[in-house]
N, C-alpha and C positions, 0 to 999 in steps of 0.2 A: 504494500500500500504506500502510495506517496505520500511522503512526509511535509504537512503541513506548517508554513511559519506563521504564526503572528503574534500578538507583541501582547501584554497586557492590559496597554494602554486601549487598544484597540475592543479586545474581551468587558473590559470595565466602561467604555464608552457606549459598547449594544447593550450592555445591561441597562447602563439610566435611558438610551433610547428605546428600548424595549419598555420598558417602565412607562413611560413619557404617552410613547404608543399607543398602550394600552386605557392608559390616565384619557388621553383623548378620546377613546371613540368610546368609553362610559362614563365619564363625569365632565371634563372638559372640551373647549374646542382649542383651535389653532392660537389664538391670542393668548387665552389663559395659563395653555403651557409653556409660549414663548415668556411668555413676563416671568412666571416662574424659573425658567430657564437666567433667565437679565438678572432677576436679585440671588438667585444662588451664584451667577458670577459675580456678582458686587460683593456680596459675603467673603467670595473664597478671595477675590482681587484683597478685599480689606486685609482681611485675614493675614494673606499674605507681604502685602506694604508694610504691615505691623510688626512682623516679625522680622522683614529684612530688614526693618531701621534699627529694631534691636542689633541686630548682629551687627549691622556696620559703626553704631553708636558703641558697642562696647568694642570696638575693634579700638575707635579712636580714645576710649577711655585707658584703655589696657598699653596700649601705646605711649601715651603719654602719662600716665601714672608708676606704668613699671617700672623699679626696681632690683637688678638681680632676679630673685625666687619670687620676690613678695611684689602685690601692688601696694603704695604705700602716701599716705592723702596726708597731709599735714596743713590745720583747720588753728587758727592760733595757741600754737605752741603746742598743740596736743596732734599727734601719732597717728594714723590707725594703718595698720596694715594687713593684706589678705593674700593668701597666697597666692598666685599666678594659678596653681593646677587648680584649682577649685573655681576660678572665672571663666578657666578655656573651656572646664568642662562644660561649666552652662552654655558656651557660646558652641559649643559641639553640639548641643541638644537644641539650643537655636536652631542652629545649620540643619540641622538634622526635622526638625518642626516644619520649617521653611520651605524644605523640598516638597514634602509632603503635602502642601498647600499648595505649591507651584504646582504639582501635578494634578490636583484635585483642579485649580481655576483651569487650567490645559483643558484636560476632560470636559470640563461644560463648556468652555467654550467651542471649543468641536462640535460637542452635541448641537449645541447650540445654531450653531454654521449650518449641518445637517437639516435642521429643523426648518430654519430660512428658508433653504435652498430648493427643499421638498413642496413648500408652498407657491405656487404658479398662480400668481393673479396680475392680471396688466398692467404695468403701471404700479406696482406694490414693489418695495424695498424692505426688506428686512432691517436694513440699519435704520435707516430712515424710521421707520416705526419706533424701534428702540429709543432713538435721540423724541421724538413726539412725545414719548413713554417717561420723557427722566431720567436716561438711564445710560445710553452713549453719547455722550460729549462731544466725540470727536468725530462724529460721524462723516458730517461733511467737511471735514479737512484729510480724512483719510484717502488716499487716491486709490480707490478700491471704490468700482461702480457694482451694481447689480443687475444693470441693463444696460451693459455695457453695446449699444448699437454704433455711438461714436468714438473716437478718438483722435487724440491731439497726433501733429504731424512730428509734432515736435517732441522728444519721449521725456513729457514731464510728470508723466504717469511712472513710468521706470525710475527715474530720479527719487519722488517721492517715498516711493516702494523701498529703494535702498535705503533713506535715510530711516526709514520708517525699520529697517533691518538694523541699521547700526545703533540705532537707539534700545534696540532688546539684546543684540551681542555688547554693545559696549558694557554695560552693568553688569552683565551677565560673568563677563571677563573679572570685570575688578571683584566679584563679589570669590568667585573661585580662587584670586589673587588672594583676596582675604581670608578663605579658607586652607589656604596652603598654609599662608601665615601662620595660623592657629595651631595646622598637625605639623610645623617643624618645631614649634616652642613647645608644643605636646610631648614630641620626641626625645628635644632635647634635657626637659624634665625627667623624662622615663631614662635617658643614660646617666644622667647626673649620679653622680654618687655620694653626693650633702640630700640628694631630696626621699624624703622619709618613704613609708611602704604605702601610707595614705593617699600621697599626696601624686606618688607614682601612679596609682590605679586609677585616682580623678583624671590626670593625664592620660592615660591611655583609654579610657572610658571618651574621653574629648576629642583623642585620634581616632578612635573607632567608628563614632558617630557618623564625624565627616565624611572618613574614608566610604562608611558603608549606604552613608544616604550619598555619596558621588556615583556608588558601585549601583544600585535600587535604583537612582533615576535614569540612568542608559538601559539599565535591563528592561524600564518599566518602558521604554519609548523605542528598543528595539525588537522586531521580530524575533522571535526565537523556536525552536522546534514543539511543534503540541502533538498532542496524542486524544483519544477519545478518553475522557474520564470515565470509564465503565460503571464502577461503583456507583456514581451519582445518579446517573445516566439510569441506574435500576432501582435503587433505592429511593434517590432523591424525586425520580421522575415517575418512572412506570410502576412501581413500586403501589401508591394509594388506587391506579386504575388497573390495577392489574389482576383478570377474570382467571386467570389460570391455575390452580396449583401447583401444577406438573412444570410451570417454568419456574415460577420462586424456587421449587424445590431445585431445580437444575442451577440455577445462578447459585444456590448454597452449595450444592457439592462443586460446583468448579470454583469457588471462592476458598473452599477448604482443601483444594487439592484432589 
């Protein structure tokens, strides 16, 4: 049998379309799941903006307050200091928070896309309704038509496009930048031979994260090899409509060998 790719991203995106789907054509119509669709991205966008200013604000705190091992704030005449592993960690578990919402806004916005895209009415814009709605800003500054019948001679469409690219890699870059930052001061906590067993673990708890929400978000947006979940597929599925006994008993004895 040929072996199937696809990504998770993809698996997770027909689930809420399927959902979506379904929501329509017994309680909602086309609007009400669009709008639905606009404030769970507002949510997940928030969500997200929230947590990346955390991380790049304690970058600049951590930066400039470090000390050797310790952060160290000195408030009139009075002390305090924290240890570096125990900030990076949280800023690991930031990192690590952040992805996870970056991929969650991804996902509906997709869906979202999907959703527009499926609706054919003359004259109707998807974005265009959204910005009516409160909800996209930027609609008409985006150089991305929906009915697209003309264009410029001149490719100010393409221009836009790219800046409109360099604005999502450029951040994108420095926030990795500053994640690097993090798992080398992470590291070199964990070789140090002054830093305690605690303070080791907080740091390597704060490299792990990073490393592993870097590792999670390629896996989660690239293809990968799938196979039929069987188990589900019988139990999860056919399982409550299922007239036969002579098959459940069969999926038992080849379940048990």
């Amino acid at each position: 049998m040929k072996t199937k790719w696809i990504s998770l991203k993809r698996l997770k995106e027909h689930e809420l379309f399927s959902t979506m789907r379904v929501l329509s054509g017994r309680e909602v119509n086309f609007v009400d799941m669009y709008l639905v669709l606009l404030e769970l991205e507002r949510k997940a966008s928030s969500a997200f903006l929230k947590t990346v200013g955390t991380f790049v604000l304690g970058f600049f705190l951590i930066s400039a307050l470090k000390d050797g091992s310790d952060l160290r704030l000195v408030i009139g005449g009075f002390s305090l200091s924290v240890p570096v592993a125990y900030s990076s960690a949280f800023m690991g578990l930031a990192f690590w928070v952040g992805c996870m919402q970056m991929i969650q806004w991804m996902a509906i916005l997709s869906t979202r896309s999907r959703v527009g895209v499926r609706f054919r009415v003359a004259g109707f814009s998807a974005p265009m309704f959204a910005l009516t709605r409160g909800f996209d800003d930027m609609a008409l500054a985006i150089p991305i038509l929906a009915n697209g019948f003309l264009k410029s001679k001149l490719p100010i469409q393409t221009l836009g496009n790219v800046m409109l690219l360099v604005t999502i890699v450029g951040p994108s870059i420095a926030l990795l930048a500053i994640a690097g930052f993090f798992v080398t001061e992470q590291f070199s906590l964990i070789v140090d031979g002054d830093t305690n067993l605690v303070e080791k673990f907080a740091a390597g708890f704060g490299a792990a994260s990073i490393i592993g929400a870097c590792v999670y978000t390629v896996a989660f947006f690239v293809p990968l090899p799938a196979k039929k979940n069987t188990f589900s597929i019988r139990w999860g599925f056919l399982y409550p409509i299922a007239s036969s006994r002579a098959a459940i008993d069969r999926w038992i004895s080849e379940e048990n060998g």
